[in-house]
PyMOL Python script that loads the backbone (N, CA, C, O; Angstrom):
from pymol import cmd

cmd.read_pdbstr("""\
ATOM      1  N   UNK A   1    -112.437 122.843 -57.335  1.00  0.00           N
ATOM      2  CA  UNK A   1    -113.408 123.485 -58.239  1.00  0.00           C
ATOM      3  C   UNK A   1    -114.139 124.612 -57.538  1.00  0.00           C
ATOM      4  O   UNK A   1    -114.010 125.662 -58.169  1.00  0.00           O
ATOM      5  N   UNK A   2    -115.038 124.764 -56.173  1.00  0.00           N
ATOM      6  CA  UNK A   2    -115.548 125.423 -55.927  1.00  0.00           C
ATOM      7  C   UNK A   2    -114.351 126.339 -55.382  1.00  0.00           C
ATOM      8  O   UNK A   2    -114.478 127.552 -55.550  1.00  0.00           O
ATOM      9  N   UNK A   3    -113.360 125.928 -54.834  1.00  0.00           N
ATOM     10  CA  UNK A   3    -112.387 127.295 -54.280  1.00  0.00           C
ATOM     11  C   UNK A   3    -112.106 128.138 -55.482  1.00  0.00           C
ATOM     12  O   UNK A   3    -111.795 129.288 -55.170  1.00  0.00           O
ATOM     13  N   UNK A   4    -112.124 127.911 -56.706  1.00  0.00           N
ATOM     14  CA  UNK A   4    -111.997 128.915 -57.949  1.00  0.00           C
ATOM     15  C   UNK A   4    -112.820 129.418 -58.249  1.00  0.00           C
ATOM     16  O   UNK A   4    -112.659 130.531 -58.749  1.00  0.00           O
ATOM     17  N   UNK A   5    -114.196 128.851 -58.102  1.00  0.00           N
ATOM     18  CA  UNK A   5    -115.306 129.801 -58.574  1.00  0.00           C
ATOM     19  C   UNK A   5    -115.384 130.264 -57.784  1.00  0.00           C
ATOM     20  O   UNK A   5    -116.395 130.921 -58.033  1.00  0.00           O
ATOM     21  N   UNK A   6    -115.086 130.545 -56.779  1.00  0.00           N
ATOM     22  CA  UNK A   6    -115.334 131.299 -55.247  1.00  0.00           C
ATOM     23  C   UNK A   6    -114.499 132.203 -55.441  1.00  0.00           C
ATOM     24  O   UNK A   6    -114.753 133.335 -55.031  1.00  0.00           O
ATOM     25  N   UNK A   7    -112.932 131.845 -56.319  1.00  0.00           N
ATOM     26  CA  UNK A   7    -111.798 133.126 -56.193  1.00  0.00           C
ATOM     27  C   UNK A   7    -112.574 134.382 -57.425  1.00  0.00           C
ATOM     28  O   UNK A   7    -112.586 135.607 -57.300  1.00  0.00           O
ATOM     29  N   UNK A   8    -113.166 133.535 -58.583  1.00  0.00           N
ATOM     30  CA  UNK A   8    -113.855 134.401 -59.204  1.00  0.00           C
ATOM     31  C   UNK A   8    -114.766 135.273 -59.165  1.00  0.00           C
ATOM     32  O   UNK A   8    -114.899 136.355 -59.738  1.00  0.00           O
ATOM     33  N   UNK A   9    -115.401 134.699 -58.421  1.00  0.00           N
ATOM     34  CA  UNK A   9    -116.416 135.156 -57.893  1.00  0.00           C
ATOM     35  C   UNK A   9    -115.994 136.742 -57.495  1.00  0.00           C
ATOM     36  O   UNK A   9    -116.339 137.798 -58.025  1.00  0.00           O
ATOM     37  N   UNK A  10    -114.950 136.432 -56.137  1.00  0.00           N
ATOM     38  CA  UNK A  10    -114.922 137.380 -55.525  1.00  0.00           C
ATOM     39  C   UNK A  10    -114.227 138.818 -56.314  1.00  0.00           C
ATOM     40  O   UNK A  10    -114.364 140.021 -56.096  1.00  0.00           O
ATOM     41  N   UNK A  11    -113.457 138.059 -57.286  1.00  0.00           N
ATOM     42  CA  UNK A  11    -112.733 138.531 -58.074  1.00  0.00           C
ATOM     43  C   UNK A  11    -113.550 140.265 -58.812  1.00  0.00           C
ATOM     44  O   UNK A  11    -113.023 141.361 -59.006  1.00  0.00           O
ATOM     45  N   UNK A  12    -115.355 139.652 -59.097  1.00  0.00           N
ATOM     46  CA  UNK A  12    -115.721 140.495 -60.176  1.00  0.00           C
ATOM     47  C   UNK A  12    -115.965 141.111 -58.669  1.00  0.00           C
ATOM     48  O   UNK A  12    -115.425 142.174 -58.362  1.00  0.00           O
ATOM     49  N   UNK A  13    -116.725 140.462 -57.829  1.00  0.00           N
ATOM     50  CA  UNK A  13    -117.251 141.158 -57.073  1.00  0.00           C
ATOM     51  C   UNK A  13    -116.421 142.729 -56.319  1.00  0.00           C
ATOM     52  O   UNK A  13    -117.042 143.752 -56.034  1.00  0.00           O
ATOM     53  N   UNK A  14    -115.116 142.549 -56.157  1.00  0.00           N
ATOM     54  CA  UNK A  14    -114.019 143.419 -56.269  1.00  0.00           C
ATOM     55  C   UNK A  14    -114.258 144.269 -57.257  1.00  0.00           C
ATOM     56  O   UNK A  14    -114.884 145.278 -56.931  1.00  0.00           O
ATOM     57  N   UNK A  15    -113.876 144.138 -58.614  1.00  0.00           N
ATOM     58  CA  UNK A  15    -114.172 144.680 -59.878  1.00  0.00           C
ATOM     59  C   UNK A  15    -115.446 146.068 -59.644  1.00  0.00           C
ATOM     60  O   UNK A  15    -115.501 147.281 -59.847  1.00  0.00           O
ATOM     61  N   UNK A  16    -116.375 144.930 -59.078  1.00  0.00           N
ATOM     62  CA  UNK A  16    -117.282 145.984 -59.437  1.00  0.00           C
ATOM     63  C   UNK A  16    -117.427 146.743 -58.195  1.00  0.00           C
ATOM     64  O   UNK A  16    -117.776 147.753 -58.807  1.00  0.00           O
ATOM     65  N   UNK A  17    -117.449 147.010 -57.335  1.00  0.00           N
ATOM     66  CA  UNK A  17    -117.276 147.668 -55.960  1.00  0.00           C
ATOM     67  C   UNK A  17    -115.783 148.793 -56.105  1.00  0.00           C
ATOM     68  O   UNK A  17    -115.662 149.921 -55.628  1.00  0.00           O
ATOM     69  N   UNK A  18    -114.911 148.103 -56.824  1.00  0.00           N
ATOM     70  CA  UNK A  18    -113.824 149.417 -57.431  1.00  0.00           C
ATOM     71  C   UNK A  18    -114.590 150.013 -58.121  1.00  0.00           C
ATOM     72  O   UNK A  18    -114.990 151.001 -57.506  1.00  0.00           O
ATOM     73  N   UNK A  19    -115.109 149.919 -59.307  1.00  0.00           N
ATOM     74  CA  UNK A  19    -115.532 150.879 -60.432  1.00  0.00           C
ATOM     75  C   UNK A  19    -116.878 152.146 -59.416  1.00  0.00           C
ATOM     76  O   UNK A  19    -116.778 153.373 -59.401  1.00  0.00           O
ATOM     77  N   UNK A  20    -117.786 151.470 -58.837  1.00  0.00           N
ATOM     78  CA  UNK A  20    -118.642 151.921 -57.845  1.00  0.00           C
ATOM     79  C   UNK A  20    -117.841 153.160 -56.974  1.00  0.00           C
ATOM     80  O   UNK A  20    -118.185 154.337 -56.870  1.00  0.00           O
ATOM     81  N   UNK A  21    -116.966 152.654 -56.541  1.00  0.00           N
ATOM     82  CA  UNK A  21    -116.010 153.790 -55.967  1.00  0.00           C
ATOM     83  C   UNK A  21    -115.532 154.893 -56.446  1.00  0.00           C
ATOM     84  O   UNK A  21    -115.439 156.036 -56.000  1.00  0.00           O
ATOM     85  N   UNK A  22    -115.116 154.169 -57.843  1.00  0.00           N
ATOM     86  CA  UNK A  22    -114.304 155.618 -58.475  1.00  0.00           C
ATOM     87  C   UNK A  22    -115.832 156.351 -58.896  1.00  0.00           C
ATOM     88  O   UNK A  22    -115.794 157.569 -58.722  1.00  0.00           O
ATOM     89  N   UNK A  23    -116.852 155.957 -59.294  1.00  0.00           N
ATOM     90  CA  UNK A  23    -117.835 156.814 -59.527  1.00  0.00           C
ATOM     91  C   UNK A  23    -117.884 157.842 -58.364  1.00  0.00           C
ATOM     92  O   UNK A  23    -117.992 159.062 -58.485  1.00  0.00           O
ATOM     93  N   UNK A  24    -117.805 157.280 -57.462  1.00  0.00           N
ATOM     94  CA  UNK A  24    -118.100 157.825 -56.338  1.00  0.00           C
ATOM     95  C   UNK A  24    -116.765 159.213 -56.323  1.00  0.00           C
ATOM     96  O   UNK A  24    -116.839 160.422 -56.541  1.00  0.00           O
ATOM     97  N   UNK A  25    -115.894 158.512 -56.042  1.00  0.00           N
ATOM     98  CA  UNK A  25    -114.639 159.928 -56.180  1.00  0.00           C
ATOM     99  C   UNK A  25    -114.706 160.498 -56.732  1.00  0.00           C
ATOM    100  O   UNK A  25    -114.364 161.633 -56.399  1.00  0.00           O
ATOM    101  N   UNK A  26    -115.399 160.171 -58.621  1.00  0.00           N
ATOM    102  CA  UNK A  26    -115.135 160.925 -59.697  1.00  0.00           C
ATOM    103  C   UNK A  26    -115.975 162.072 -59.092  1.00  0.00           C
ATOM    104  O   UNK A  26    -115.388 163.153 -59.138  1.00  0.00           O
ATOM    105  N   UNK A  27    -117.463 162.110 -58.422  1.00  0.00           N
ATOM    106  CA  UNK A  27    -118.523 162.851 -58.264  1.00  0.00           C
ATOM    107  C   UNK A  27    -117.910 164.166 -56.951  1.00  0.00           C
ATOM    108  O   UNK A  27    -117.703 165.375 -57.050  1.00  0.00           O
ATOM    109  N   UNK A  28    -117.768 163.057 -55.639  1.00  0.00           N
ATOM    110  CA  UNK A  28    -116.681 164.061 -54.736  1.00  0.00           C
ATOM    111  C   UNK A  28    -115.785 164.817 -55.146  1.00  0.00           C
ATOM    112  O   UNK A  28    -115.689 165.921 -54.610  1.00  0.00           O
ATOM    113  N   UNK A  29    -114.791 164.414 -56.305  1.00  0.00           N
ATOM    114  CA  UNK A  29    -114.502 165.492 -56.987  1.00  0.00           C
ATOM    115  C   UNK A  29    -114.694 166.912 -57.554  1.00  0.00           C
ATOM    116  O   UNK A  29    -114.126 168.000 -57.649  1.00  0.00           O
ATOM    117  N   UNK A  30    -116.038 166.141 -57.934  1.00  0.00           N
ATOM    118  CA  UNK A  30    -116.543 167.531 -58.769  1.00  0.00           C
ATOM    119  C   UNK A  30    -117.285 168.466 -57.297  1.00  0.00           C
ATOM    120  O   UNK A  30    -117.150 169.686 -57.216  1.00  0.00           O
ATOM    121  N   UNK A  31    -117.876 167.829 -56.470  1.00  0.00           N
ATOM    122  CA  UNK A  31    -118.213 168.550 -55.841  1.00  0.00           C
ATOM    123  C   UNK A  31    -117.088 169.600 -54.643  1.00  0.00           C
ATOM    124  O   UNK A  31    -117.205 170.476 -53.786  1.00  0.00           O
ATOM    125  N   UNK A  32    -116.444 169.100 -55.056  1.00  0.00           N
ATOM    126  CA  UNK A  32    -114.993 169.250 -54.404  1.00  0.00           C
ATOM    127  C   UNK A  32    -114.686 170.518 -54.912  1.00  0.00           C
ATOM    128  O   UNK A  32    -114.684 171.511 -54.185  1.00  0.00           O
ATOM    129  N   UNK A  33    -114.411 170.562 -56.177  1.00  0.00           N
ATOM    130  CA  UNK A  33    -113.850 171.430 -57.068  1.00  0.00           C
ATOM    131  C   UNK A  33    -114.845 172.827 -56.724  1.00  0.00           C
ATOM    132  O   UNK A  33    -114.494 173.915 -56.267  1.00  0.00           O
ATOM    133  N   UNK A  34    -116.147 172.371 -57.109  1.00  0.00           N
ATOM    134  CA  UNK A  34    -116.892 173.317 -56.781  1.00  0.00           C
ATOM    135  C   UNK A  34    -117.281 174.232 -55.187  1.00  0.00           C
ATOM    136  O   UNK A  34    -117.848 175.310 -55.008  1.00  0.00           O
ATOM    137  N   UNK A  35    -116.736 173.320 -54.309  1.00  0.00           N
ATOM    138  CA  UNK A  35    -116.741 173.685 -52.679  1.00  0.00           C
ATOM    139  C   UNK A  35    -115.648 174.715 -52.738  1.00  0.00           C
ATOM    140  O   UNK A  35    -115.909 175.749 -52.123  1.00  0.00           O
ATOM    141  N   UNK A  36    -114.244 174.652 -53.466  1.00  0.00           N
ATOM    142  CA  UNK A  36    -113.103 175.308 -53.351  1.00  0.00           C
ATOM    143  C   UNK A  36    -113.701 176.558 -54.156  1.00  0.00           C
ATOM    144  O   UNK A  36    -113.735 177.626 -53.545  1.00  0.00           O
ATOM    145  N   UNK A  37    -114.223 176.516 -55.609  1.00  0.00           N
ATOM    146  CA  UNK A  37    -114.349 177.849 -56.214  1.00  0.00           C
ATOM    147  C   UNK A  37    -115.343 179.010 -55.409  1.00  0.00           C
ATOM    148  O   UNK A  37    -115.332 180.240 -55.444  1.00  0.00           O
ATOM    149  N   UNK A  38    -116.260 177.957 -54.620  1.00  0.00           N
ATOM    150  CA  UNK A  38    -117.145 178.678 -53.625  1.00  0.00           C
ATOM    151  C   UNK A  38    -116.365 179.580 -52.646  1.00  0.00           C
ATOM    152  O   UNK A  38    -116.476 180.769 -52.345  1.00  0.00           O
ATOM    153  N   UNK A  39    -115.585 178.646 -52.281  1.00  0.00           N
ATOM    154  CA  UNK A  39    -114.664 179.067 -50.900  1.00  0.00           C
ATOM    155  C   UNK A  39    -113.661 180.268 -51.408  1.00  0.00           C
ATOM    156  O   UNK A  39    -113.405 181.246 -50.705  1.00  0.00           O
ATOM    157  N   UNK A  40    -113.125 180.059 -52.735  1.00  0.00           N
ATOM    158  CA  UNK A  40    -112.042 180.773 -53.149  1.00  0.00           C
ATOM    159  C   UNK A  40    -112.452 182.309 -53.570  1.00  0.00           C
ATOM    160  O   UNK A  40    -111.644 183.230 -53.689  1.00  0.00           O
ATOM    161  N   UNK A  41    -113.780 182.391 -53.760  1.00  0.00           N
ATOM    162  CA  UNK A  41    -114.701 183.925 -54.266  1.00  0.00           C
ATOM    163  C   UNK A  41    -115.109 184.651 -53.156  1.00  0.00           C
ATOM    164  O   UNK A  41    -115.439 185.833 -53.255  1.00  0.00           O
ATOM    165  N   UNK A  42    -115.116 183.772 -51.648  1.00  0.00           N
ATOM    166  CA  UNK A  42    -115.353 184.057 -50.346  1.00  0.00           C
ATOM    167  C   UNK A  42    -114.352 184.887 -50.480  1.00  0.00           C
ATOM    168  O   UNK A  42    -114.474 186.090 -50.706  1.00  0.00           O
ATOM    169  N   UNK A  43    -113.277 184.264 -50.343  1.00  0.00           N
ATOM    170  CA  UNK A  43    -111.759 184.621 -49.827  1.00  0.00           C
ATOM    171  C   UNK A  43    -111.110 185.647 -50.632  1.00  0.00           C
ATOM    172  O   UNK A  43    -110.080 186.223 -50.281  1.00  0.00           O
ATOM    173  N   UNK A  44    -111.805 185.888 -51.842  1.00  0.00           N
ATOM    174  CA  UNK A  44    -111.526 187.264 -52.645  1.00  0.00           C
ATOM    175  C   UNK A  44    -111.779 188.448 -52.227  1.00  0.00           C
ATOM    176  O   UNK A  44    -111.049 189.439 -52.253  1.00  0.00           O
ATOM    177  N   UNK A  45    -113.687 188.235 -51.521  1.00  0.00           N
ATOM    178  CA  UNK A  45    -114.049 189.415 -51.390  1.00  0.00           C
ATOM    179  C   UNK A  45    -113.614 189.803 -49.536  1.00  0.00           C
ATOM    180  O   UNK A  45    -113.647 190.933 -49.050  1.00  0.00           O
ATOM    181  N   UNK A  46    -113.339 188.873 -48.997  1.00  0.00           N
ATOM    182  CA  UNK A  46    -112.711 188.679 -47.287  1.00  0.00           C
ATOM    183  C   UNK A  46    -111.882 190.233 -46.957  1.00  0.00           C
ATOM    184  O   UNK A  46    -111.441 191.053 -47.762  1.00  0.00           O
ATOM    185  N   UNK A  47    -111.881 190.248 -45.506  1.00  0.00           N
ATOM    186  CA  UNK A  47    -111.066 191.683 -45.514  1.00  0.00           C
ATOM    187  C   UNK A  47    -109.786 191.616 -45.929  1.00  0.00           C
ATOM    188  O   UNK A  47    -109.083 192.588 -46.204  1.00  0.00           O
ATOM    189  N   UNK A  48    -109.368 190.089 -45.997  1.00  0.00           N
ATOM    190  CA  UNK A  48    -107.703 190.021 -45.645  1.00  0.00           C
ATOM    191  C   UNK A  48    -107.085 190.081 -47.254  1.00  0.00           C
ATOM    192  O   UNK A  48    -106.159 189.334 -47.570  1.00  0.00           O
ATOM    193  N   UNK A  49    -107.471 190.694 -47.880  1.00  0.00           N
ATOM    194  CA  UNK A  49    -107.228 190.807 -49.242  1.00  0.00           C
ATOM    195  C   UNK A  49    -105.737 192.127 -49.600  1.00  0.00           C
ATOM    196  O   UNK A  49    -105.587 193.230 -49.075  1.00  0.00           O
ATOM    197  N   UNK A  50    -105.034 191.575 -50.450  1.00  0.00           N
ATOM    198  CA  UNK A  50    -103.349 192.198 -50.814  1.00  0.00           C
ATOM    199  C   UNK A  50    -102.554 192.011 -49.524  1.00  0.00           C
ATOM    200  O   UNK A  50    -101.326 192.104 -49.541  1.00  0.00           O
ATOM    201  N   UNK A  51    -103.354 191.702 -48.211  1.00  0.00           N
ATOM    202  CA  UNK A  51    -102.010 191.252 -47.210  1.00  0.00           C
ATOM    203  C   UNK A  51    -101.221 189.774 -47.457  1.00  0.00           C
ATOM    204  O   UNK A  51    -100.270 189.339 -46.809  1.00  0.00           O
ATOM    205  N   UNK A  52    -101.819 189.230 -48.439  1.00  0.00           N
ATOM    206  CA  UNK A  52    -101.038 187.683 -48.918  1.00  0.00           C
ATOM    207  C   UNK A  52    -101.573 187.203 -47.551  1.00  0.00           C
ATOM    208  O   UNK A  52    -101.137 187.617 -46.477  1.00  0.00           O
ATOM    209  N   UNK A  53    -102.743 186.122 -47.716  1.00  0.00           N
ATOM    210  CA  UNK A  53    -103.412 185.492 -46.727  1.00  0.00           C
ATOM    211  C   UNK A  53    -102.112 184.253 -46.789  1.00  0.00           C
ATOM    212  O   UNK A  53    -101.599 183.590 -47.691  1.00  0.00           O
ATOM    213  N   UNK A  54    -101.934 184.369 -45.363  1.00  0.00           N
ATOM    214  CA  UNK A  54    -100.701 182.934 -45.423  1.00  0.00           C
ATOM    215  C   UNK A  54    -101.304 181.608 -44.996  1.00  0.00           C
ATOM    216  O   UNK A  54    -101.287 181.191 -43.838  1.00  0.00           O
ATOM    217  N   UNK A  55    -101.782 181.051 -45.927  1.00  0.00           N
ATOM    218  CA  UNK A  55    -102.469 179.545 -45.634  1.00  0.00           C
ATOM    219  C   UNK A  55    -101.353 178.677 -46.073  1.00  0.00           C
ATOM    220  O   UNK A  55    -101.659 178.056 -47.091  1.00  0.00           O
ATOM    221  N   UNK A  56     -99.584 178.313 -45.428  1.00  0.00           N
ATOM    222  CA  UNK A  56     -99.651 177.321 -46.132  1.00  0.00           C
ATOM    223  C   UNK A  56     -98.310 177.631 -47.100  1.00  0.00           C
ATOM    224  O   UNK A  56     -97.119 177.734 -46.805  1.00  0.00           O
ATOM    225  N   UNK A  57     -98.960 177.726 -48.275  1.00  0.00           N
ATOM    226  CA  UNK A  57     -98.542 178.182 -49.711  1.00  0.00           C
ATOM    227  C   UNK A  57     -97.604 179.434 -49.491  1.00  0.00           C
ATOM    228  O   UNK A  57     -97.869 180.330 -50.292  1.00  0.00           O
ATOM    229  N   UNK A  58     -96.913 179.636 -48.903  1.00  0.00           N
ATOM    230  CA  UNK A  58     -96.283 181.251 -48.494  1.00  0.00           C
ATOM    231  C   UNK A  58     -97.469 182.328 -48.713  1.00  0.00           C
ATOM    232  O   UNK A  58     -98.614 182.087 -49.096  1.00  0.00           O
ATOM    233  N   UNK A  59     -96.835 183.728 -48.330  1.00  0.00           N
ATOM    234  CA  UNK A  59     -98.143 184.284 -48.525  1.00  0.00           C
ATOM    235  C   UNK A  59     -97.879 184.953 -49.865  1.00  0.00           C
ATOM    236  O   UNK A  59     -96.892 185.618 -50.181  1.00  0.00           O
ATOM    237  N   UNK A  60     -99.005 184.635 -50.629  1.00  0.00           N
ATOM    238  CA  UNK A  60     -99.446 185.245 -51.914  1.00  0.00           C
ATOM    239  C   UNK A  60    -100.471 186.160 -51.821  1.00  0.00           C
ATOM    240  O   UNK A  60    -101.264 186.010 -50.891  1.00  0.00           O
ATOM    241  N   UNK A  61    -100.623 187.072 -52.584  1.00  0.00           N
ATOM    242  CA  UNK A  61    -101.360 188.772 -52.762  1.00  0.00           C
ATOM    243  C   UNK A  61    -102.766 188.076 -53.439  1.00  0.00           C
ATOM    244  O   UNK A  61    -102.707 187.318 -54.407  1.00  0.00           O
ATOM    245  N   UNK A  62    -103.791 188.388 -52.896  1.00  0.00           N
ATOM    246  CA  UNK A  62    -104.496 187.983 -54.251  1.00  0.00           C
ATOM    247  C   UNK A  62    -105.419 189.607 -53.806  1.00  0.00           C
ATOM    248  O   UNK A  62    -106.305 190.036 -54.545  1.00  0.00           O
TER     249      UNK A  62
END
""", "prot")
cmd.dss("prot")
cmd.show_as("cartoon", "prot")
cmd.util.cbc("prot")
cmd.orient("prot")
Protein backbone atom coordinates (compact mmCIF):
# COMPACT_ATOMS: atom_id res chain seq x y z
CA UNK A 1 0.00 0.00 0.00
CA UNK A 2 2.39 2.66 0.95
CA UNK A 3 4.96 1.66 -1.98
CA UNK A 4 1.97 2.88 -4.40
CA UNK A 5 1.11 5.87 -2.82
CA UNK A 6 4.67 6.65 -2.77
CA UNK A 7 4.82 5.60 -6.72
CA UNK A 8 1.98 8.21 -6.99
CA UNK A 9 3.04 10.41 -5.28
CA UNK A 10 6.12 10.75 -7.05
CA UNK A 11 4.35 10.29 -10.10
CA UNK A 12 2.43 13.96 -9.89
CA UNK A 13 5.32 15.20 -8.31
CA UNK A 14 7.20 14.51 -11.80
CA UNK A 15 4.09 15.85 -13.58
CA UNK A 16 4.38 18.90 -12.10
CA UNK A 17 8.14 19.78 -12.14
CA UNK A 18 7.76 18.78 -16.14
CA UNK A 19 5.04 21.28 -16.77
CA UNK A 20 7.30 23.94 -14.48
CA UNK A 21 10.00 23.29 -16.97
CA UNK A 22 8.38 23.65 -20.10
CA UNK A 23 7.16 27.04 -18.70
CA UNK A 24 10.42 27.66 -18.20
CA UNK A 25 11.68 26.75 -21.95
CA UNK A 26 8.53 28.13 -23.29
CA UNK A 27 9.89 31.72 -21.71
CA UNK A 28 13.86 30.99 -22.74
CA UNK A 29 12.45 30.72 -25.87
CA UNK A 30 10.99 33.75 -26.27
CA UNK A 31 13.79 35.37 -24.87
CA UNK A 32 15.85 33.51 -27.16
CA UNK A 33 14.09 34.52 -30.17
CA UNK A 34 14.40 37.95 -29.15
CA UNK A 35 18.42 37.73 -28.26
CA UNK A 36 18.79 36.44 -32.07
CA UNK A 37 16.57 39.38 -33.69
CA UNK A 38 18.82 41.68 -31.47
CA UNK A 39 21.90 39.99 -32.66
CA UNK A 40 20.63 39.60 -36.27
CA UNK A 41 20.02 43.80 -36.76
CA UNK A 42 23.67 43.98 -35.21
CA UNK A 43 24.88 41.85 -37.95
CA UNK A 44 22.96 43.84 -40.66
CA UNK A 45 24.34 47.01 -39.89
CA UNK A 46 28.25 45.18 -39.13
CA UNK A 47 31.00 46.03 -41.69
CA UNK A 48 30.95 42.53 -43.03
CA UNK A 49 27.82 43.09 -44.95
CA UNK A 50 27.31 41.55 -49.05
CA UNK A 51 30.68 39.61 -48.31
CA UNK A 52 28.24 36.54 -47.21
CA UNK A 53 29.36 36.42 -43.47
CA UNK A 54 30.32 32.59 -43.34
CA UNK A 55 28.92 31.40 -39.98
CA UNK A 56 28.28 27.91 -40.69
CA UNK A 57 25.29 28.08 -43.09
CA UNK A 58 27.63 28.61 -46.30
CA UNK A 59 28.14 32.07 -46.94
CA UNK A 60 24.98 33.97 -47.66
CA UNK A 61 24.84 37.90 -48.83
CA UNK A 62 22.72 39.64 -46.56
Amino acid sequence: GDFLENRKERRELKRERRQEKKGDFLENRKERRELKRERRQEKRQGPSRGQGIGNGRGSFTR
